[in-house]
C-alpha positions in Angstrom: 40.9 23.0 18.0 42.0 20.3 20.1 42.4 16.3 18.5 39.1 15.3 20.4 37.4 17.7 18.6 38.6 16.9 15.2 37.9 13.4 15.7 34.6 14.6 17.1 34.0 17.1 13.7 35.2 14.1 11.0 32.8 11.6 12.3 29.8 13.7 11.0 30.9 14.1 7.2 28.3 13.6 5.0 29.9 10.7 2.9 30.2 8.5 6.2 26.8 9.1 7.1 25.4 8.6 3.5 27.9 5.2 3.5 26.3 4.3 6.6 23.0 5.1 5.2 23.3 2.9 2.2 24.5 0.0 3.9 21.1 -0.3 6.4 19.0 0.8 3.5 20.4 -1.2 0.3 20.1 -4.8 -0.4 23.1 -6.8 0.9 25.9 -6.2 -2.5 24.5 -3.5 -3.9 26.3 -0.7 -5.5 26.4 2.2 -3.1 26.5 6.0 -5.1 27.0 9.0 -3.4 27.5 12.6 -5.1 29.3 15.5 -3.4 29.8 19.0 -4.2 32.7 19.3 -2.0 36.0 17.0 -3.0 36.7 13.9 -0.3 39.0 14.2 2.6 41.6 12.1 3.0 40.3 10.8 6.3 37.0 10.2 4.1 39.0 8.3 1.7 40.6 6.0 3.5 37.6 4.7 5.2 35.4 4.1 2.3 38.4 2.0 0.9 38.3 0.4 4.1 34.3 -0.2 4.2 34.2 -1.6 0.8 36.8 -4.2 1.7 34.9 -5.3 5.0 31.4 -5.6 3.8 32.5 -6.5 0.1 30.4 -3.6 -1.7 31.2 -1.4 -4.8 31.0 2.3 -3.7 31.2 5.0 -6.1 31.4 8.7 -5.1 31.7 11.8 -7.4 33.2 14.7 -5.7 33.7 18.1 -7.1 36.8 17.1 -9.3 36.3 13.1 -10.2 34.8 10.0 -9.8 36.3 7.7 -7.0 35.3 4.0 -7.4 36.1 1.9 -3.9 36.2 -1.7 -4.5 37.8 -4.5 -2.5 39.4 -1.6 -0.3 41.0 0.2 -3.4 40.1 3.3 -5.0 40.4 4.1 -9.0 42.0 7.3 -8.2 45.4 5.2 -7.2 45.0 7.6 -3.5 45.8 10.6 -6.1 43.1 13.4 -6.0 
């Protein structure tokens, strides 16, 4: 598989899409939850750290082995899952 069409494949995970969902569907603030049966990707990871620092949110995602709480662009996993 070529790097175009990894980039192409990570775009559609479902945590980005659900992230994305929340933000146009939830009040401006709000606490955005997602649940996964799969665990987070790092490439997942690092850009719900990075989303909850730009617009300022609370997101909270339980994957298959933990809770992972992005706030102000950290997660309270310390990056260790």
């Amino acid at each position: 598989m070529e790097e175009e069409e990894k980039e192409k494949v990570l775009y559609k995970h479902s945590e980005k899409l659900a992230v994305v969902f929340g933000l146009l569907s939830t009040p401006k603030g709000a606490t955005i939850r997602i649940m996964k049966n799969l665990r987070v990707c790092n490439d997942c990871h690092n850009v719900m750290k990075l989303i909850s620092k730009i617009e300022n949110r609370k997101i909270v995602v339980r994957d298959r082995n933990r809770f992972h709480c992005f706030e102000g662009g950290l997660c309270s996993c310390g990056d260790y899952w």
